[in-house]
C-alpha positions in Angstrom: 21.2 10.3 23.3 19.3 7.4 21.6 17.1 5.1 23.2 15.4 2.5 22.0 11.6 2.0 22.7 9.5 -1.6 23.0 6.0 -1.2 22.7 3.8 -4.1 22.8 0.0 -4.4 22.4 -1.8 -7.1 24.5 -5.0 -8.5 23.9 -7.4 -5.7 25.9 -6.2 -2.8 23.7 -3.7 -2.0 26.7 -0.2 -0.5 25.3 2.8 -0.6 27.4 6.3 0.7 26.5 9.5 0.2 27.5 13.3 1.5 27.1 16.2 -1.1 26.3 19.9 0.2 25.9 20.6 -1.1 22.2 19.2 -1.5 18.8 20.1 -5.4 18.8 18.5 -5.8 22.4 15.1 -4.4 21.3 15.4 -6.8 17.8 16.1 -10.1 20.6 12.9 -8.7 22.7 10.7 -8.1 20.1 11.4 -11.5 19.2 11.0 -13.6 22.8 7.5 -11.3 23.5 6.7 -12.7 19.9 7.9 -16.2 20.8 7.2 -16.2 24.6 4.3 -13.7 25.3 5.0 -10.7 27.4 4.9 -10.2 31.1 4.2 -6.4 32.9 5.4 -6.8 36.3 3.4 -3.7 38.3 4.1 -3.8 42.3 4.3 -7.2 43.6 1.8 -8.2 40.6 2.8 -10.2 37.5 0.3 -9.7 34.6 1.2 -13.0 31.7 0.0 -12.5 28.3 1.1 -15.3 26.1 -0.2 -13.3 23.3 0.0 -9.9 22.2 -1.5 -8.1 19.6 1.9 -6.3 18.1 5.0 -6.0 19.3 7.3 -3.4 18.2 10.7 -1.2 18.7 11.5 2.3 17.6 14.1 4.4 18.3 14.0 7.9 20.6 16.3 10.6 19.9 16.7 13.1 23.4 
């Protein structure tokens, strides 16, 4: 099964990744976190970082 991977780089070094279903959803989200910034929701807490560092996608084969 493929998945497809976001990983985005915020300002403080901090990496956080992410699954999405398709190859053209991660294109459109790599584009809005450029465009838009990115937001980590953890627990009730949003973290907003209207810029990041690198956004990417790659693909997962399991």
């Amino acid at each position: 099964m493929t998945t497809y991977i976001i990983r985005v780089i915020v300002t403080s070094g901090t990496t956080y990744e992410y699954p999405v279903k398709t190859q053209r959803l991660a294109e459109l989200e790599v584009e809005r976190i450029k465009k838009d910034g990115y937001r980590h929701y953890e627990g009730n807490a949003v973290i907003e970082y209207g810029w990041v560092n690198d956004v990417t996608w790659f693909r997962r084969e399991e």
